[in-house]
N, C-alpha and C positions, 0 to 999 in steps of 0.2 A: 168818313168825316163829311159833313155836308156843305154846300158850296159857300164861300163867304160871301161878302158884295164885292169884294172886289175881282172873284174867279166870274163872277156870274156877270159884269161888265165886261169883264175881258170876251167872256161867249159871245154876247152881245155887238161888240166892237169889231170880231172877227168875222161876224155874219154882216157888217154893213148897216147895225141897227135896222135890219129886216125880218121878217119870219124864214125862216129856211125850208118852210116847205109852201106857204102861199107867195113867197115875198114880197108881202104887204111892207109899205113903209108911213112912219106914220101913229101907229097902234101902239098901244102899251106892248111889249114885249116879257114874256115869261120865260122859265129856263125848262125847257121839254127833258126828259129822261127817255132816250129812244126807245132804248130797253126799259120798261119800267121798273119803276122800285121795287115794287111788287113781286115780279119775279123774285129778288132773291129769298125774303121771306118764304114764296109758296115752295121752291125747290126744296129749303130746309126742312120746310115741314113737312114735305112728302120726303124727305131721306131721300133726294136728288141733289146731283151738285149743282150749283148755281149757276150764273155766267164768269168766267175766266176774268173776268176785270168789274172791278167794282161801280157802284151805281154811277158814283158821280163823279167817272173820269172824263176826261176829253172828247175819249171816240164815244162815250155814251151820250153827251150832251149836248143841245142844238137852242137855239134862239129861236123864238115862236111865240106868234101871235096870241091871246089870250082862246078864241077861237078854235086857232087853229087846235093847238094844245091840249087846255081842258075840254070845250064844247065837241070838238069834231075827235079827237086822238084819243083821250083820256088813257085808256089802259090798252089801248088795241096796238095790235102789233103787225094785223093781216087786215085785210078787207075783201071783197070779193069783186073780181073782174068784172063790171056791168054788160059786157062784150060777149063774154064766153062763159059767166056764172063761176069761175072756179076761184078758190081760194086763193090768195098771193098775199107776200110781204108789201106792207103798205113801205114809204121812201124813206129810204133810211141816209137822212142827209150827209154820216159822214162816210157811207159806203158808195150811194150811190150819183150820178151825175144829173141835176136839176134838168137839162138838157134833154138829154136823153127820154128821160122819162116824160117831159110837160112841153110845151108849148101853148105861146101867147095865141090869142084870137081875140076878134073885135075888136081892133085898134085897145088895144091892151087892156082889156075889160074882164076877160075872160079867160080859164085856161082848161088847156085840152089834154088830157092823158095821155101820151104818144105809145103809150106799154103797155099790158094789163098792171105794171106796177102804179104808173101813172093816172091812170083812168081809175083804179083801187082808191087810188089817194083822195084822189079830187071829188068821187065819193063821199068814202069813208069821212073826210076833214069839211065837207061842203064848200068846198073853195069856192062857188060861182053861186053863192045862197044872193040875193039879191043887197045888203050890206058892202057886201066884199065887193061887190059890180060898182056900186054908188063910192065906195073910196076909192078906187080907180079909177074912174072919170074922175074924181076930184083931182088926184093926182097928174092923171093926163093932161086936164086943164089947166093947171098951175103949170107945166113943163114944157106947155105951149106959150105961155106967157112968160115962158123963163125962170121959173123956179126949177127945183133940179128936174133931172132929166129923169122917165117914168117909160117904161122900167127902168 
């Protein structure tokens, strides 16, 4: 059953109205499907079973930037380590810990993959494409001046 507006506010509202993998605040926000939809489609069709849990439950769904989402994500599920070339699972925000995986740089301009998962992402999603740089200085500057606080 597909998400109504009001499951898809609630995603939204649990994430801090942020992207859960650049979090950007600020942007229009989309409902990402970690696993994609897709998958279960192509499993059927190969006579494979699908994933254990359906497309649009809880632990499949994340808040995300329009960017981040369709432009950088769209169906990809891996990306490849910039470090050591090898394939890995890009961040799978309800498995694994934001932390862990990324840290801030340049007075919070920028982010840095702490993992081969991390360093995949930011990749794989262009987290530091020069847009996403220019809304973060917005944000910094406004939270020097006292608007919310950035991050």
């Amino acid at each position: 059953m597909p998400l109504d507006d009001n499951a898809k506010e609630a995603i939204k509202r649990n994430a801090g109205y942020r992207c859960e993998y650049c979090r950007m605040r600020g942007w229009p926000l989309t409902i990402d499907h970690i696993t994609p939809r897709s998958t279960w489609t192509r499993a059927l069709r190969q006579g494979q079973r699908p994933p254990p849990f359906e497309p649009d439950e809880a632990c499949n769904t994340a808040s995300a930037c329009w960017d981040c989402n369709v432009i950088g994500k769209s169906e990809r599920t891996s990306g490849e380590d910039p470090e050591t070339g090898a394939k890995v699972p890009l961040f799978h925000p309800r498995r694994d810990t934001w932390e862990e995986h990324f840290e801030w740089v340049e007075d919070y301009n920028a982010i840095r993959g702490r993992s081969a998962i991390g360093r995949a992402t930011v990749v794989a999603l262009g987290m530091n494409l020069p847009h996403y740089v220019a809304q973060r200085r917005l944000l910094r500057a406004a939270a020097l001046l006292g608007w919310e606080p950035w991050p």
